[in-house]
Each structure stands twice: as C-alpha cells, then as structure tokens.
KOLMAR-449584 format. One record per residue (C-alpha): x, y, z. Coordinates in steps of 0.05 Angstrom, whole numbers, plus 5000, padded with zeros to 4 digits. Example, Ala and Ser with C-alpha at 12.3 -4.5 7.8 and 13.67 -1.06 7.14 Angstrom:
# residues 2
px / py / pz
5246 / 4910 / 5156 .
5273 / 4979 / 5143 .
//
This chain:
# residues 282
px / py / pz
1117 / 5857 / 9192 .
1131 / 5928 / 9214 .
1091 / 5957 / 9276 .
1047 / 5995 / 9232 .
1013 / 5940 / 9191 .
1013 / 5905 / 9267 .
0974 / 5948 / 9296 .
0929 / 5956 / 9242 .
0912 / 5878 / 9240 .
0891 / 5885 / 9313 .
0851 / 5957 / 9309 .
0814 / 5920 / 9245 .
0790 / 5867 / 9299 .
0769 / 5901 / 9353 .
0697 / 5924 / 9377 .
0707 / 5984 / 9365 .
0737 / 5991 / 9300 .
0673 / 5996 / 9267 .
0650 / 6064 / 9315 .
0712 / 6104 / 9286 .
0719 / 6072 / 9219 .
0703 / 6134 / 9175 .
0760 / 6177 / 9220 .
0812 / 6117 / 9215 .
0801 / 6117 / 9137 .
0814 / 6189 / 9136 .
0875 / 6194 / 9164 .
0912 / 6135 / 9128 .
0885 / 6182 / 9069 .
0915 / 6244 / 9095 .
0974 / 6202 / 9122 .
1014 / 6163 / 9069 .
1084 / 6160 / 9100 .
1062 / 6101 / 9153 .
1094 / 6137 / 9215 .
1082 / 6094 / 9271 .
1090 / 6147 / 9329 .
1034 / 6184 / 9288 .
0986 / 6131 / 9282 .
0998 / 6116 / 9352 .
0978 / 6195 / 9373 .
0909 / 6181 / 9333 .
0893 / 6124 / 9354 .
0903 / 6156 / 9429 .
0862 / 6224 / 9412 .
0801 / 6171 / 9392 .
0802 / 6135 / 9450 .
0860 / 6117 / 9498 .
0830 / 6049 / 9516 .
0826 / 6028 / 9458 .
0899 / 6034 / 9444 .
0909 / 5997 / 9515 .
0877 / 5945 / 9487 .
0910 / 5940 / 9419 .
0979 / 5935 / 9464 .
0957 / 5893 / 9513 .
0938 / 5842 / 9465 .
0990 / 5784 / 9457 .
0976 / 5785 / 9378 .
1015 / 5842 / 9370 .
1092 / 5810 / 9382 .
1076 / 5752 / 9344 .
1054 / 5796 / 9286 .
1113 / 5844 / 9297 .
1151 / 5791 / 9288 .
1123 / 5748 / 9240 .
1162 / 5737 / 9181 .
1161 / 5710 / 9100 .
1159 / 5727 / 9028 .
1099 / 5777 / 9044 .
1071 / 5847 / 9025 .
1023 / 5893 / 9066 .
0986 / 5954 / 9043 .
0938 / 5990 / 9078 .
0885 / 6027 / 9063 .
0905 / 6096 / 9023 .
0962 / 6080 / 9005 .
0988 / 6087 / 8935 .
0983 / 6012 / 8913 .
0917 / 5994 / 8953 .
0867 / 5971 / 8892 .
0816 / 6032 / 8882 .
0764 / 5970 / 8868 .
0769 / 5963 / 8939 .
0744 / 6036 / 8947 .
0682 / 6015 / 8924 .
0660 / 5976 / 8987 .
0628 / 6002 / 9044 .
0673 / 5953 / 9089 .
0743 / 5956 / 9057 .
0800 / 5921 / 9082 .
0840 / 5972 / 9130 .
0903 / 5928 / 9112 .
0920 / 5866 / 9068 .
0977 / 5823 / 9050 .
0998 / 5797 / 8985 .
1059 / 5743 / 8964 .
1082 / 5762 / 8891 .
1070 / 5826 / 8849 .
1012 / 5886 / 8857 .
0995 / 5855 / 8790 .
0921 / 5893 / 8795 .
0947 / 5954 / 8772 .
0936 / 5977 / 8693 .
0900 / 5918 / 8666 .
0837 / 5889 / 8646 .
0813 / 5842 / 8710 .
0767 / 5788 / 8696 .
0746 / 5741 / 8754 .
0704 / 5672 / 8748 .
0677 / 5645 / 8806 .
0633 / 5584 / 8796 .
0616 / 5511 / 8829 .
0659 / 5462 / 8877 .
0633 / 5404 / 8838 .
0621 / 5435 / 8765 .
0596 / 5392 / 8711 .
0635 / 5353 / 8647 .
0602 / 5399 / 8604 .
0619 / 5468 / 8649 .
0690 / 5452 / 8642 .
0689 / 5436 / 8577 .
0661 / 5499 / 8563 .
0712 / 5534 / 8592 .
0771 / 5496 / 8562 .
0739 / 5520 / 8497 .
0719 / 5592 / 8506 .
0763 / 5621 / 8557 .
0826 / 5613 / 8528 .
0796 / 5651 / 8466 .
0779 / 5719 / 8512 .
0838 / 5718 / 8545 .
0877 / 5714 / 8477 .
0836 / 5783 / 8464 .
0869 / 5827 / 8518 .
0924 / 5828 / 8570 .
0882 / 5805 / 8624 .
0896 / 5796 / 8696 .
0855 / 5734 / 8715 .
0822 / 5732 / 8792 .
0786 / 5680 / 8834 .
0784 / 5648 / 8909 .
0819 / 5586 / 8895 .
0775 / 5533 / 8907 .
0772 / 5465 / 8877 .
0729 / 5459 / 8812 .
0713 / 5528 / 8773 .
0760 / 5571 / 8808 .
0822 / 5522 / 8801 .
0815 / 5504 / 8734 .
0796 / 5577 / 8715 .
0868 / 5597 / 8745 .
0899 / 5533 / 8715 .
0872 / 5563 / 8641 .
0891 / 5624 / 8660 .
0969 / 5599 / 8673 .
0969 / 5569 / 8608 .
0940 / 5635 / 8573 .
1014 / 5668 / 8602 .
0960 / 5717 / 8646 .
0977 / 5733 / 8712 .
0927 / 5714 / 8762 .
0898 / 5736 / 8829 .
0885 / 5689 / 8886 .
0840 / 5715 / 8945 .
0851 / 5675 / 9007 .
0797 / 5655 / 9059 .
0854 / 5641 / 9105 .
0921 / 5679 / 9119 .
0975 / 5684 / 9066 .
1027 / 5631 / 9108 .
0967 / 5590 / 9104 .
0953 / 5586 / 9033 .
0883 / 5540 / 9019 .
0858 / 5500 / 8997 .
0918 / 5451 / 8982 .
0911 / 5444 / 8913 .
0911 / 5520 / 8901 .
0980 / 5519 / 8946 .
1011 / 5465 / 8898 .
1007 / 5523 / 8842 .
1041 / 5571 / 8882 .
1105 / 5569 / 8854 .
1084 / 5573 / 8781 .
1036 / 5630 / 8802 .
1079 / 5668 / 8833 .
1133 / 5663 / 8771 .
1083 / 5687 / 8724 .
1067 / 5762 / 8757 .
1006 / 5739 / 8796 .
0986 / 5746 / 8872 .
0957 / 5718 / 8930 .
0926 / 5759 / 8975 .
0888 / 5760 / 9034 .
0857 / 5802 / 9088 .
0865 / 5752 / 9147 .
0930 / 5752 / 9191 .
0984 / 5718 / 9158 .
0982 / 5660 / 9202 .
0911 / 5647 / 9205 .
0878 / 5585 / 9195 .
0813 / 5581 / 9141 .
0748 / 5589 / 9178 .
0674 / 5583 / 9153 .
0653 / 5650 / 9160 .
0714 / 5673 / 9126 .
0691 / 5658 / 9060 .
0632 / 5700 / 9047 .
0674 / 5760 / 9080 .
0722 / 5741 / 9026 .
0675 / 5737 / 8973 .
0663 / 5809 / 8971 .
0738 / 5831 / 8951 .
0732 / 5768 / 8886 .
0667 / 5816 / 8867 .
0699 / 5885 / 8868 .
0770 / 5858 / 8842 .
0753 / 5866 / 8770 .
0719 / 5900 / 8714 .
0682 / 5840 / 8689 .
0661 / 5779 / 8730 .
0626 / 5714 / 8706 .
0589 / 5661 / 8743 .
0594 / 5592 / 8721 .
0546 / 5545 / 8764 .
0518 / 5577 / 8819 .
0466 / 5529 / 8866 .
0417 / 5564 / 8909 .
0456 / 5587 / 8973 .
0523 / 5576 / 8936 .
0580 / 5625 / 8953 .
0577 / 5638 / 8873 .
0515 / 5661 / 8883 .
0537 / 5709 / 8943 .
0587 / 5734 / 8901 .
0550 / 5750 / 8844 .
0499 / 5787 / 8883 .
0563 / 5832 / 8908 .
0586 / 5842 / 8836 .
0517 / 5870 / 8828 .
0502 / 5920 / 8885 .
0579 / 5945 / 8868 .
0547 / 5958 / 8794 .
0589 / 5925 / 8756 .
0584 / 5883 / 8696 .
0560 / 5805 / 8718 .
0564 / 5752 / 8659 .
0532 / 5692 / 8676 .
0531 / 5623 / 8638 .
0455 / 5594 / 8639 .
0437 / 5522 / 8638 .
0376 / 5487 / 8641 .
0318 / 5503 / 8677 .
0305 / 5438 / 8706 .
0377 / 5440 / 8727 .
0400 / 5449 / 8807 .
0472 / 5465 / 8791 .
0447 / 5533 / 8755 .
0387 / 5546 / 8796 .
0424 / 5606 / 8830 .
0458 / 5630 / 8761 .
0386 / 5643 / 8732 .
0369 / 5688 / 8801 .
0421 / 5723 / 8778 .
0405 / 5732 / 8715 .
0333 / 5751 / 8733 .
0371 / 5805 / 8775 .
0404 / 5841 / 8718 .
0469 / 5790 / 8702 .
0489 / 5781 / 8624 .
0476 / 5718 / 8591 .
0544 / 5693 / 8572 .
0545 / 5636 / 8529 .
0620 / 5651 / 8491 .
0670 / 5692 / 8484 .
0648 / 5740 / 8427 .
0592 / 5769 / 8487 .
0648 / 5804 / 8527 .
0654 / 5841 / 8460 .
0574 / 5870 / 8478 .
0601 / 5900 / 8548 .
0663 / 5936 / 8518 .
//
C-alpha cells in the first residue's frame, strides 16, 4: 500500500476526522494526482496535531507495508463509485481484489435472511436467473450465508459479475463460505471490496456500517426476508432514505421471517413477486 492510501486509513479513524470531513473531501476532489507531500501540507494547515498523531501511530508501517492482490481508491478519484456520492458518510478510501466491475452496468443487489426458507430459495432459483438473463447486470451483496450466498452463487452461474462488500478487511475475506468462492469470483470480472483495513478482523458493529455501501451500490435493490431488527431490514431502510428503487418479496402476514419486509413495504418498497415487476421500475 502506498503512503497515501496509509495515511488515509488512519485520518478516516481518528477523532477528528469527522470536524474537517467536508475540507478533506474537497481537496481529494481538487487533488486527483495522490501526491503524498501535498496531502501531507493539508493535513498540517488543518491541524498539525493531528498529523502528529496520524505518524505517531504504529498502524501506519504495517499498512505501508502491507502487501497482496489489492486495489485502493479514494475518495474523488476517477474510479471511486459515484453511488457512493450519495451518502452523507462516504468511505474516504476503500480496497477492492479483482476488477472496478461497478462501472457502466445495471447493479442489482439482494440482501435477504441468514436462515431463509425452502420456499425463499426456491423462489429465487426460479426467478432470478430469468432477470438477470434480461440485462448485463452486475450482481451485489454482503456475503453472508443464506440469501446473499446463494444470490451470488446464481449470479455466477448467470456469467454476471458480482460485488462482494466485506464487514471485515479484504486479507480477511468472511464469512468462510463466501471466501471458498473467491477464486471463481474473481475469474468472472467481479470484486470484493471493503472499507476496513486490509488486515482487519470482522467485528459486530462493522456490519451495519457496511450495510449502507450494499444500499447505495446499485440501481435496484430487493429484500428477500427481512425479520424485525434484521440487518435486511437496516439495509432496506438505507436504500430508501438514498431514494432509490426498493423491491421487496412479501410473505405472509402471520409470518416472523417477513415481518420486517412488510415495514418496508409500508414505507414505500415495491412488491416484487417475479421477474416481469423489474420491467414496472424501468
């Protein structure tokens, strides 16, 4: 990793990132060429402690030197997603293992349950391969085992490149099951990517933080499953203050498992019960 995408990690994690965010996103806009020496001059205009502590801190040779298959952009530069510009708390840099893949195509993310039912995979085997037969799709999710894993296993065998967005680092790919499709992945112009320092383990709290780049990732996202207090649910609720289009597949009533898809629903999601409905949002 070069000193530039070092130092942002750290500046992204200190206290007082979030008093000069506005300025440090204006310069990366006005600055494009990465020049260490001149992020370093900013950085000391703003406040000269604060670049003490970004050099004092023992992060910074480990990251330097860190090394692997890996990508960074930062914020403003030419291949950061413009989704990401949507969010008042973008990432101010990123990694990624494979290819920008985000660029010039139809993004469609499903997010859904841990523990889906028969009957919500089913569904899926059935329908989704149909809309992404439609368009060149890039496909986008978190990962996780149940709808998101089998939603990037269909989307393998419909030849679309898909997007996975880590709650952990990208040398620490999770959960396991996600890793174990890495290689195949990776040789079919998807990504992972990730926000969290290469070499960081998952944490709780990561995954809502993470949540928020599955909702702006995309021009379409559906919901399949969401309980009350699910992380489907959180994400959904993202897709919607973003204003963008939320599909969501109802079930019964009387139902737990969909509980927090009809909220959404309520809240101004698309009932999305097969392919031909994408065709209504177009």
């Amino acid at each position: 990793m070069t000193e530039f995408y070092a130092l942002l990690y750290l500046l992204s994690r200190n206290k007082k990132y979030y008093l000069y965010q506005d300025r440090i996103f204006l310069h990366l806009k006005q600055n494009k060429d990465k020049v260490f020496f001149e992020l370093i001059a900013f950085i000391k205009d703003l406040d000269p402690l604060l670049l003490d502590q970004l050099f004092s801190n023992d992060l910074y040779d480990s990251l330097r030197m860190s090394s692997g298959e890996n990508n960074y952009c930062a914020y403003g530069e030419d291949l950061y997603p413009l989704e990401f510009y949507l969010l008042t708390d973008p990432p101010l840099v990123f990694s990624y293992k494979g290819k920008p893949c985000w660029f010039n195509s139809l993004k469609l993310t499903v997010v859904g349950s841990r523990r889906p039912t028969l009957k919500s995979l089913q569904w899926m085997s059935l329908e989704l391969p149909k809309l992404l037969a439609r368009n060149s799709w890039v496909t986008v999710s978190g990962g996780a085992i149940g709808v998101d894993l089998y939603f990037h296993q269909l989307s393998l065998k419909s030849k679309c490149p898909t997007i996975v967005i880590l709650p952990s680092g990208i040398n620490k790919i999770y959960p396991l099951a996600i890793k174990n499709k890495e290689e195949d992945i990776l040789k079919q112009g998807g990504c992972f990517l990730s926000e969290f320092m290469p070499h960081e383990e998952v944490k709780k709290y990561h995954f809502q933080h993470r949540n928020r780049l599955i909702a702006a990732l995309n021009q379409f996202c559906l919901v399949i499953e969401a309980k009350e207090k699910s992380g489907s649910l959180i994400t959904g609720h993202f897709v919607l203050e973003l204003g963008k289009d939320l599909m969501v597949l109802p079930g019964h009533p009387m139902d737990l498992n969909f509980h927090g898809s009809h909220h959404l629903i309520k809240l101004g999601g698309t009932v999305f019960t097969s392919h031909i409905d994408l065709e209504t949002l177009f």
